[in-house]
C-alpha positions as CSV (number, residue, x, y, z in Angstrom):
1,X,-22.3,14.3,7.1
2,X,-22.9,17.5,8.9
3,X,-24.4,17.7,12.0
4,X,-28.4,17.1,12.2
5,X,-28.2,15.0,8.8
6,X,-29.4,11.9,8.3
7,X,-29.8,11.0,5.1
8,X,-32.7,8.8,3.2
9,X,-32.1,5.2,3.7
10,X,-30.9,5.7,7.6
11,X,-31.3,3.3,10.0
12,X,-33.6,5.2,12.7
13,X,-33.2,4.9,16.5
14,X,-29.1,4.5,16.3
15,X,-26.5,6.8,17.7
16,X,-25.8,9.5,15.0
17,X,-22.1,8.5,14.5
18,X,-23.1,4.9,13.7
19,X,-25.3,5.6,11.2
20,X,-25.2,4.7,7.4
21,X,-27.1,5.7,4.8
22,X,-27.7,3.1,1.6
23,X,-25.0,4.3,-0.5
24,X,-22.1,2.8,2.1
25,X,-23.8,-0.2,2.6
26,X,-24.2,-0.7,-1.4
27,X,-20.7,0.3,-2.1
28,X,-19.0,-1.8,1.0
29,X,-20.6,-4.8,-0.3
30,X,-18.9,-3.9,-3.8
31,X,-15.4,-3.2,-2.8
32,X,-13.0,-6.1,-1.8
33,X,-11.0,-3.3,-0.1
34,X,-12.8,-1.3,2.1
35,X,-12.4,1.4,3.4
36,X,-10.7,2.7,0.7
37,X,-10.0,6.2,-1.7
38,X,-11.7,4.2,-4.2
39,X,-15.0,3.2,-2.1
40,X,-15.1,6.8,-0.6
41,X,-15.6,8.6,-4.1
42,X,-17.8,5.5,-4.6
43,X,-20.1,6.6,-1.8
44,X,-19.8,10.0,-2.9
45,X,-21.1,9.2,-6.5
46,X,-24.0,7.4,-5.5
47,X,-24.5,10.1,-2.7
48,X,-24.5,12.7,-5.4
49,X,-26.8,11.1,-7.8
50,X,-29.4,10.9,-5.0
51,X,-29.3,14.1,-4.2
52,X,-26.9,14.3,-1.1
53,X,-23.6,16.3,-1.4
54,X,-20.8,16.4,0.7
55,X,-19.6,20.2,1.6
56,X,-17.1,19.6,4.1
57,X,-13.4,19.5,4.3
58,X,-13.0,15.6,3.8
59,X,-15.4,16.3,0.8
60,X,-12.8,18.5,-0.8
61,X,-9.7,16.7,-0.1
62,X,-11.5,14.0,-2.0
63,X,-12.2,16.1,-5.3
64,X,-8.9,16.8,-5.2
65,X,-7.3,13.7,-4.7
66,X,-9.9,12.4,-7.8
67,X,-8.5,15.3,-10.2
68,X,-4.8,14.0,-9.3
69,X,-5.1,10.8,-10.8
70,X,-3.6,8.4,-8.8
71,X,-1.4,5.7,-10.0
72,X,0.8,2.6,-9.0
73,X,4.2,3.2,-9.5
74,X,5.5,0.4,-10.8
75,X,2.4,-0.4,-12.9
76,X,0.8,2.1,-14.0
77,X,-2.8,1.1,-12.8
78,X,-4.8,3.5,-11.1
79,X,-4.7,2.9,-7.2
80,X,-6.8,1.1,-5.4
81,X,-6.8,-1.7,-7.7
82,X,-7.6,-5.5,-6.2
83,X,-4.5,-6.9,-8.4
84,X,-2.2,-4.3,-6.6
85,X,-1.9,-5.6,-3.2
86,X,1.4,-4.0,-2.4
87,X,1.3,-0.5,-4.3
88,X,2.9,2.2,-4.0
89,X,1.5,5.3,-5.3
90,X,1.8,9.0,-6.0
91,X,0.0,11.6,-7.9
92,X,0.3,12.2,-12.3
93,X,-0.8,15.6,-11.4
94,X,-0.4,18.4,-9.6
95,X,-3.8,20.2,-9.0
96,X,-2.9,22.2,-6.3
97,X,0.0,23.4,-3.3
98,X,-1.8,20.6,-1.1
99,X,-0.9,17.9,-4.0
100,X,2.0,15.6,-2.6
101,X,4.9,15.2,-4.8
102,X,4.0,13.4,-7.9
103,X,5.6,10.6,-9.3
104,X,7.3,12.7,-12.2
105,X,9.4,15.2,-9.8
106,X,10.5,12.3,-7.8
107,X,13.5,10.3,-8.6
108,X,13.2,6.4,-9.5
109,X,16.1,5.7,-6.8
110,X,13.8,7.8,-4.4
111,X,10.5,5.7,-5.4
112,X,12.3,2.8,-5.4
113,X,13.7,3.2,-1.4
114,X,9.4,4.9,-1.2
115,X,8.2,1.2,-2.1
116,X,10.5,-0.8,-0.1
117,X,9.5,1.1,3.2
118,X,6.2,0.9,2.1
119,X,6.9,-3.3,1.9
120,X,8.5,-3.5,5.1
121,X,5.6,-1.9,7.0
122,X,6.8,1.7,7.5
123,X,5.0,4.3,6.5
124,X,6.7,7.4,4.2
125,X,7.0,10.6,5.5
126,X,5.7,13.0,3.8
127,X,7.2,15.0,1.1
């Protein structure tokens, strides 16, 4: 949301920051995990087929991340799913030099160590 924008559905009177337009509300009450990848694009669809597009850097990064296809590693299921609650995931493609490593070029010894930090609460660095 750029700056001056308050899309249709807004609640009026509230501080700009804390205002949300139908779409989020719709989708939070949809998702079990929220916020999410999965509810952003979410938001973004119904945002789109009203008539509101998002042409910012956030909007971007989230096209991208859509064309790379996210998946679990161990199952195969696209992320964000509710039967996943401990995923680990990585990209099936590459779509550009901002694409993190994908789960092909890594090694399964390398995911495997990738999934138990992820289990013991620390986060990966970045690769």
């Amino acid at each position: 949301m750029g700056s001056g924008y308050i899309p249709a559905g807004c609640i009026a009177g509230e501080h700009a920051s804390m205002v949300k337009d139908a779409c989020y509300y719709r989708v939070k009450r949809k998702y079990a995990v929220f916020p999410s990848a999965r509810a952003s694009q979410a938001i973004a669809k119904c945002r789109k087929a009203s008539g509101h597009t998002r042409k910012t850097k956030a909007g971007k990064n989230l096209k991208r991340w859509q064309a790379e296809k996210w998946k679990n590693t161990k199952t195969g299921r696209p992320c964000g799913n509710s039967k996943d609650k401990t995923e680990y995931c990585r990209p099936t493609k590459r779509v550009s030099s901002k694409t993190p490593r994908t789960s092909g070029s890594m090694s399964s010894a390398e995911k495997a160590k990738r999934y138990h930090q992820k289990q013991a609460g620390k986060r990966a660095t970045k690769t």
